[in-house]
Backbone as ProteinMPNN parsed JSONL, in Angstrom:
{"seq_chain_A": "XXXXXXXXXXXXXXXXXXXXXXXXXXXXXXXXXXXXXXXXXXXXXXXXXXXXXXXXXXXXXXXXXXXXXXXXXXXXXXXXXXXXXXXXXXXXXXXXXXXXXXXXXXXXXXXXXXXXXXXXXXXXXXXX", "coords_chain_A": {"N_chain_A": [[128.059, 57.206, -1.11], [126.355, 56.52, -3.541], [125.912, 59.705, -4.439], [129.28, 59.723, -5.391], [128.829, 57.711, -7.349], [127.375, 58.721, -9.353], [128.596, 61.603, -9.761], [130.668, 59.849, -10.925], [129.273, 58.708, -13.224], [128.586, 60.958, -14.781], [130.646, 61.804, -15.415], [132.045, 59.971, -17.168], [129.874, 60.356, -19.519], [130.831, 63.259, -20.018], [133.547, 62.742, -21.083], [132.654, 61.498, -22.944], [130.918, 63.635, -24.865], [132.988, 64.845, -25.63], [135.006, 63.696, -26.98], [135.066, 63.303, -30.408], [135.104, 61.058, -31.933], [133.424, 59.491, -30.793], [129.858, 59.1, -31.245], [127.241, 58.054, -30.121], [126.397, 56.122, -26.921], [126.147, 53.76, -24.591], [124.555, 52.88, -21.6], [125.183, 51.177, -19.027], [123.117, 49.912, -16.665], [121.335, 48.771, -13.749], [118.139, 46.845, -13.116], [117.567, 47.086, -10.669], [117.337, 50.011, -10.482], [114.94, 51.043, -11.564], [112.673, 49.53, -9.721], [112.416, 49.955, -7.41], [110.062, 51.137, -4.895], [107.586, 52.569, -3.014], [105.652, 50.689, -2.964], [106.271, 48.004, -3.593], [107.957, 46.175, -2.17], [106.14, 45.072, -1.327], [103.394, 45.037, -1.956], [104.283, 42.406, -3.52], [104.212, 42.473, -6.942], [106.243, 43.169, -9.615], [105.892, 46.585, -11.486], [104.16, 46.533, -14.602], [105.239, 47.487, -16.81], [108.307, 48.409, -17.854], [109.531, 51.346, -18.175], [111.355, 54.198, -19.498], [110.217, 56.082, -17.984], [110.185, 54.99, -15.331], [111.78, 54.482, -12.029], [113.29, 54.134, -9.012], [112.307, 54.5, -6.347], [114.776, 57.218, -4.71], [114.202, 57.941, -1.864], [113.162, 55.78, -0.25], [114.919, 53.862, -1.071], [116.998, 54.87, 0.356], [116.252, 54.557, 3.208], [115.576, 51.641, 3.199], [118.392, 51.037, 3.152], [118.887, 50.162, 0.388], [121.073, 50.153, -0.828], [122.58, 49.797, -3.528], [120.972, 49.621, -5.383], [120.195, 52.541, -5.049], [122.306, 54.018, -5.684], [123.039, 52.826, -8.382], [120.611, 54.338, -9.321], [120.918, 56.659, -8.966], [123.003, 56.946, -10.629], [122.435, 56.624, -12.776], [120.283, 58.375, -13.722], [122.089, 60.961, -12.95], [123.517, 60.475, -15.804], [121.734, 60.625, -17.648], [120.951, 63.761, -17.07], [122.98, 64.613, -17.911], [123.491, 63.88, -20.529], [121.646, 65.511, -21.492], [120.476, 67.488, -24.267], [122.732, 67.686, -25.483], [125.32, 66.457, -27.98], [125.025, 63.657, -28.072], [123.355, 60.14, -28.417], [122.458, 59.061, -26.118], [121.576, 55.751, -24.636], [120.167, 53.45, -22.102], [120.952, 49.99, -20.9], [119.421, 47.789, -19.018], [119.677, 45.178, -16.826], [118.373, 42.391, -15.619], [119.977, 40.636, -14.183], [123.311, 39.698, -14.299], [125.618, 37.44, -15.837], [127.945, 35.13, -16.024], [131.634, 33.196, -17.107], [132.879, 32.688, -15.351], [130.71, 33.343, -12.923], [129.967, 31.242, -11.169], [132.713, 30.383, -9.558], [132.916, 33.224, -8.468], [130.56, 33.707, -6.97], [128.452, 34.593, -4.072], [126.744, 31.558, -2.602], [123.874, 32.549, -2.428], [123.677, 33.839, -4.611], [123.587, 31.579, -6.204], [121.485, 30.066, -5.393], [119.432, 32.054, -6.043], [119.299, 31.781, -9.103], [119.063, 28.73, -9.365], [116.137, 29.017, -8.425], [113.137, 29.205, -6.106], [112.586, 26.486, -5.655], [114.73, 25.216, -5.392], [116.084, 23.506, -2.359], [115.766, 24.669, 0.698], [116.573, 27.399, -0.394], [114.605, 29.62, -0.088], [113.241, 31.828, 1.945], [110.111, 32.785, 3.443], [109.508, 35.397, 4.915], [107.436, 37.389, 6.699]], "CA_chain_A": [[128.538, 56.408, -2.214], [125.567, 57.529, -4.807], [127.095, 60.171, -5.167], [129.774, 59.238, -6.369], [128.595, 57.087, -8.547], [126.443, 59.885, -10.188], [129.554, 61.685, -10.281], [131.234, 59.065, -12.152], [128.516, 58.722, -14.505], [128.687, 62.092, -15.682], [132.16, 62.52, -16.059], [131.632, 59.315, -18.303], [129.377, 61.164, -20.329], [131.072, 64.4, -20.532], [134.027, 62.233, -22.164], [131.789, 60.786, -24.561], [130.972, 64.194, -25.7], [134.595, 65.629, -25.9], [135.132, 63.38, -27.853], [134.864, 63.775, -31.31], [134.293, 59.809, -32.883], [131.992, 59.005, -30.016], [128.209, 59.9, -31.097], [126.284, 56.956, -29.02], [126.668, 55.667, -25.975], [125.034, 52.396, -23.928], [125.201, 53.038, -20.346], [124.631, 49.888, -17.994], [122.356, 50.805, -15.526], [120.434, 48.064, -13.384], [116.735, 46.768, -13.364], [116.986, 47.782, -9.302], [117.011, 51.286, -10.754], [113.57, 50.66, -12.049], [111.596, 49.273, -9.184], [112.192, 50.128, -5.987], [109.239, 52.113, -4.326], [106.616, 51.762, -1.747], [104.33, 49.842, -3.574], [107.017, 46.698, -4.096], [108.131, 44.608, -2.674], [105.079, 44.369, -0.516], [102.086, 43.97, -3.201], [104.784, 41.489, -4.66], [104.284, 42.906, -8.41], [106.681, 44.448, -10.243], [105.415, 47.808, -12.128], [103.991, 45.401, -15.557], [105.75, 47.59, -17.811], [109.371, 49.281, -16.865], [110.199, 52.214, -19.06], [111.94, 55.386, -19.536], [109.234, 56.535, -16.488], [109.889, 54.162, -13.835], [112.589, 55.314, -11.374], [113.392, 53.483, -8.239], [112.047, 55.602, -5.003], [116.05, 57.301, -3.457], [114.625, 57.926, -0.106], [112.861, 54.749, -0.479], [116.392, 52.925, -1.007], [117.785, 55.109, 1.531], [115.375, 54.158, 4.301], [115.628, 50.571, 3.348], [119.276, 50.439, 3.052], [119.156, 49.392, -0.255], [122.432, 51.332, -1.309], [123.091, 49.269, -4.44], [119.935, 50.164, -6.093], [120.549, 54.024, -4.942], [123.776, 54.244, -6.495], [122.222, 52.835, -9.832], [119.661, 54.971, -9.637], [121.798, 58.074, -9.351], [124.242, 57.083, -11.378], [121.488, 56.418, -14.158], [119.806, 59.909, -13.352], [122.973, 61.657, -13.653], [123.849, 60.059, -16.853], [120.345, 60.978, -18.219], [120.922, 64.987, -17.028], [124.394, 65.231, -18.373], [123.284, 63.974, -22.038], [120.642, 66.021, -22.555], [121.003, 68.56, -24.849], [124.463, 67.409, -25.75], [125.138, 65.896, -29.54], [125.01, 62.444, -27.696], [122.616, 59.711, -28.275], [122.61, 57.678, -24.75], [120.354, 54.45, -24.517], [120.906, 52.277, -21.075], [120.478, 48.795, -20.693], [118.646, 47.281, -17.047], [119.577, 44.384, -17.114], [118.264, 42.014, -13.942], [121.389, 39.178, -13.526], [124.333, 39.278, -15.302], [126.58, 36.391, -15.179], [129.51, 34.566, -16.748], [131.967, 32.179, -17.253], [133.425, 33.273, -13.722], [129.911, 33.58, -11.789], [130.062, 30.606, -9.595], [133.624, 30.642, -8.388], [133.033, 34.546, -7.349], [129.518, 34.724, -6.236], [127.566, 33.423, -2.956], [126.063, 30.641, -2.18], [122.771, 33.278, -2.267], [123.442, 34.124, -5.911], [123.304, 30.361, -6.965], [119.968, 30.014, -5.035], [118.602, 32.914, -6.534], [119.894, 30.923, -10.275], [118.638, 27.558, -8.887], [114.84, 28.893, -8.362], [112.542, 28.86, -5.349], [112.167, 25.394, -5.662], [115.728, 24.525, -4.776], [115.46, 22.952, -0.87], [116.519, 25.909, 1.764], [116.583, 28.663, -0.861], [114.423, 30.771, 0.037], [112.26, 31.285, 3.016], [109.066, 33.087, 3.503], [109.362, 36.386, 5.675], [106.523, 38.517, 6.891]], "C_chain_A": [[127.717, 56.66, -3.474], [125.918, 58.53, -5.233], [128.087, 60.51, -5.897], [130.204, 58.354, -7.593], [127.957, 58.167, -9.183], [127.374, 60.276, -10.182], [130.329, 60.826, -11.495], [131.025, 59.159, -13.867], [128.432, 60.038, -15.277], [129.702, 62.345, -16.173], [132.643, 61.568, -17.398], [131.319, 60.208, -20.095], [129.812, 62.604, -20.996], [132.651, 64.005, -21.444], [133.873, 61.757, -23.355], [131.901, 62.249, -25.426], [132.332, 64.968, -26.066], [134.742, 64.725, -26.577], [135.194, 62.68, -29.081], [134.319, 62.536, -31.758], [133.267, 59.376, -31.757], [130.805, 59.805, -29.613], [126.901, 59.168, -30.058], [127.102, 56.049, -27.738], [125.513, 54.703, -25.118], [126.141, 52.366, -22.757], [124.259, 52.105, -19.432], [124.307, 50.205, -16.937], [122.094, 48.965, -14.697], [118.921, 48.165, -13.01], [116.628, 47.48, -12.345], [116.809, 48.833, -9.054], [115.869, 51.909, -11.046], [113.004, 50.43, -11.081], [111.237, 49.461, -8.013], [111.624, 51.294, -5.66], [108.326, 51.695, -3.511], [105.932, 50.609, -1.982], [104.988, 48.565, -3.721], [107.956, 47.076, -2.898], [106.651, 43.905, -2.019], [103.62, 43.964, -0.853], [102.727, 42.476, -3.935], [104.561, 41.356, -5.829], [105.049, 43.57, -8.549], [106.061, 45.402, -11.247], [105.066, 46.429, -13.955], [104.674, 46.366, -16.951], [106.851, 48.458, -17.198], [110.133, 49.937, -18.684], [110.748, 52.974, -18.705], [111.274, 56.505, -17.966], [109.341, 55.931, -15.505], [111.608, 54.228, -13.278], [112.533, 54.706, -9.924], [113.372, 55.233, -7.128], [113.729, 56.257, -4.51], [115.794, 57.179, -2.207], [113.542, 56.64, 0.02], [113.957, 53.328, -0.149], [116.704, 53.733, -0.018], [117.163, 54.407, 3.095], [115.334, 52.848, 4.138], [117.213, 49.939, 2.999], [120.02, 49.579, 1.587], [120.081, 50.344, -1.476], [122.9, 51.001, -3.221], [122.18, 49.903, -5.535], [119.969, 52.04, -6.366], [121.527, 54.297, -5.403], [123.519, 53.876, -7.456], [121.332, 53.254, -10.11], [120.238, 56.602, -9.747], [122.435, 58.417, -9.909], [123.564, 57.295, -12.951], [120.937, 57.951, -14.694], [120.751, 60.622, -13.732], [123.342, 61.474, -14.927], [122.849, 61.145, -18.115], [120.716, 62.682, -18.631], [121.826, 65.426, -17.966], [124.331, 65.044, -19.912], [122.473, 64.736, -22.914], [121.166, 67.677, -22.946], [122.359, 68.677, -25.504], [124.066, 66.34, -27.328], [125.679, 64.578, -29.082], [124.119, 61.758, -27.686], [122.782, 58.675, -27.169], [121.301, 56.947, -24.7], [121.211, 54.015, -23.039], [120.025, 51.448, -21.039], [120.026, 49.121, -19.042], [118.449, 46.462, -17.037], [119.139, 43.694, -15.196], [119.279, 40.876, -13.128], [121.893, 39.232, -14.495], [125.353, 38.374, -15.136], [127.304, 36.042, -16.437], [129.982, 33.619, -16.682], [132.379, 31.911, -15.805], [132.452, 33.237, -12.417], [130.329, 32.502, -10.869], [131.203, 30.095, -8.918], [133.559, 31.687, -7.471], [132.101, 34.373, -6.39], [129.394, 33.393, -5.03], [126.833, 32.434, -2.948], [124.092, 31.529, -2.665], [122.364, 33.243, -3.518], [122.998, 32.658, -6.731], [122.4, 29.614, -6.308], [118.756, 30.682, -5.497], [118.594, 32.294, -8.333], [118.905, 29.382, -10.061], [116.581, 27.786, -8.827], [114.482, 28.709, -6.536], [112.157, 27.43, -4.99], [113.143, 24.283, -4.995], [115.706, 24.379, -3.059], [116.766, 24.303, -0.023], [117.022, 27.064, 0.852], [115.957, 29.81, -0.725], [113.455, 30.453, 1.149], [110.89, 32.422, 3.766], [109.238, 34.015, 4.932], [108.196, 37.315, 6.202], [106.525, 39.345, 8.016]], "O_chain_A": [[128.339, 57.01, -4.477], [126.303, 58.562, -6.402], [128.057, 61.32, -6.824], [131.165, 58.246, -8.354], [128.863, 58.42, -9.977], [128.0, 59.387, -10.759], [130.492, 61.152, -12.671], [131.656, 59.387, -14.899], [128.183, 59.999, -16.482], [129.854, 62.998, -17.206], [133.305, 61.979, -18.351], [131.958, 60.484, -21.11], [129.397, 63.056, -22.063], [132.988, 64.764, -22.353], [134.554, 61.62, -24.371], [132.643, 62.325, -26.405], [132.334, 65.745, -27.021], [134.271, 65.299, -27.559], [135.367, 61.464, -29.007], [133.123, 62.581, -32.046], [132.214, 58.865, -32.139], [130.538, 60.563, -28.68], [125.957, 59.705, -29.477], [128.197, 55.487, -27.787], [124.303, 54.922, -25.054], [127.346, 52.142, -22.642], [123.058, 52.213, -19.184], [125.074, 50.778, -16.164], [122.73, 48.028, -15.18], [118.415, 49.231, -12.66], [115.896, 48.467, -12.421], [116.328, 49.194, -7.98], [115.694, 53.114, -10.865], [112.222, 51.381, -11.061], [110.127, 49.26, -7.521], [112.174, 52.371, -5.889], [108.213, 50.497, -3.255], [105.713, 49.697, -1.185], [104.147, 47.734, -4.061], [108.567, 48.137, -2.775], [106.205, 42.762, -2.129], [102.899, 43.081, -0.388], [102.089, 41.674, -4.618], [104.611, 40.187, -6.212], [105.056, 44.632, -7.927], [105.555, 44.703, -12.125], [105.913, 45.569, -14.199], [104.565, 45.875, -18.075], [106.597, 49.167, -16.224], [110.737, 49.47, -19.65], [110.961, 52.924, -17.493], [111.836, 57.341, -17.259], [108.579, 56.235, -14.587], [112.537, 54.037, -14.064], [111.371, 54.818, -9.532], [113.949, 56.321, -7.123], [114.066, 55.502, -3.598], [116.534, 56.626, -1.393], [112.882, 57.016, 0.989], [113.882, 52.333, 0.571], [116.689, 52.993, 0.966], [117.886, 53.809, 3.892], [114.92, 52.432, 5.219], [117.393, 48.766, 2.67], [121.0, 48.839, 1.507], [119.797, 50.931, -2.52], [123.412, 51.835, -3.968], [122.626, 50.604, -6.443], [119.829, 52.652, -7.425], [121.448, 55.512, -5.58], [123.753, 54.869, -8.145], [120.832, 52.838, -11.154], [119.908, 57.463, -10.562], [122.776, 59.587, -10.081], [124.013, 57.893, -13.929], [121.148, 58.483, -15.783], [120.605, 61.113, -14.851], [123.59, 62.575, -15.419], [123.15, 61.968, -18.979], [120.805, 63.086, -19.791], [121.637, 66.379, -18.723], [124.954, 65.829, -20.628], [122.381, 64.823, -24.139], [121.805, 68.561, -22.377], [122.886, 69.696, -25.95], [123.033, 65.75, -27.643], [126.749, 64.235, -29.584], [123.334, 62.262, -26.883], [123.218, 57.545, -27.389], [120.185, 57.465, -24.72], [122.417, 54.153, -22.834], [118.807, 51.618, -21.09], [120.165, 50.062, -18.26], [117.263, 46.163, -17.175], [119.406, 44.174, -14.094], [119.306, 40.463, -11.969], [121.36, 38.95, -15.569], [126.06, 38.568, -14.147], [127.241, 36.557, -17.553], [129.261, 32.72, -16.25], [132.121, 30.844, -15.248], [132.863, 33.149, -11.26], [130.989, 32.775, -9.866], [131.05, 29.454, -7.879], [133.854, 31.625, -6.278], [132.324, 34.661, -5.214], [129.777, 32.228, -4.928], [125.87, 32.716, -3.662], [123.252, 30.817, -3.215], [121.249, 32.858, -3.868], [122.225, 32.64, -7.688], [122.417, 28.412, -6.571], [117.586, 30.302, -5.47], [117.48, 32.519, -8.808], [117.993, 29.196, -10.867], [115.829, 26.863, -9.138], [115.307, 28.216, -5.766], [111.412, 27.244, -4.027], [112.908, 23.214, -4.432], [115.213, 25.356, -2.495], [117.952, 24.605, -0.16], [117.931, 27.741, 1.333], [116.433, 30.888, -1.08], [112.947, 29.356, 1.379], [111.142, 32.709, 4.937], [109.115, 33.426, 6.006], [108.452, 38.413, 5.708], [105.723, 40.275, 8.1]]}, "name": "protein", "num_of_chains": 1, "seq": "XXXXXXXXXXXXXXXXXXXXXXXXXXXXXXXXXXXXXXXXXXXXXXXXXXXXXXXXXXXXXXXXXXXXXXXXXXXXXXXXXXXXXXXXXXXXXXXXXXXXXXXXXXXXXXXXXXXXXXXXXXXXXXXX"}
């Protein structure tokens, strides 16, 4: 499925530059593209500054299953490859929760625990 999201994302991009009125482009990536690597989740810090350099581990996400993150990390990556050198200026957002007018009919019960805080009773529960 990364893959073809990285697919996607390029073919994105190679529309941008075909054509002609579109010089910039803002490609929505996620934060989980950013942080996932050995070192997190299990120091419990995230990286204290997340730039243009910080790159979520793939076989990292692959080995932990965490497919969602690997598919925004490939898709981001490809994006990246396919602009450079091209008369395209691409920026992407990473954003870490996006929500709406819509979130809490769609989402889980999980998502409006994770919204609610650690503090809310049976939200979250201490694994080791």
């Amino acid at each position: 499925m990364a893959s073809l999201e990285a697919h996607a994302a390029e073919r994105v991009i190679e529309a941008c530059v075909r054509t002609e009125s579109v010089r910039k482009c803002v490609f929505t990536s996620s934060l989980l593209a950013c942080v996932w690597r050995q070192n997190y989740p299990h120091d419990r810090r995230f990286p204290t500054i997340i730039d243009e350099n910080c790159w979520s581990d793939e076989n990292f996400c692959r080995d932990n299953k965490l497919w969602f993150a690997l598919g925004k990390t490939a898709a981001e990556k490809a994006a990246w490859r396919a602009a450079r050198g091209r008369d395209l200026k691409l920026v992407t957002i990473c954003p870490a929760l996006v929500t709406g007018p819509g979130f809490r009919r769609r989402n889980s019960t999980a998502s409006i625990a994770y919204l609610k805080g650690p503090y809310w009773p049976d939200a979250y529960h201490e694994t080791h």
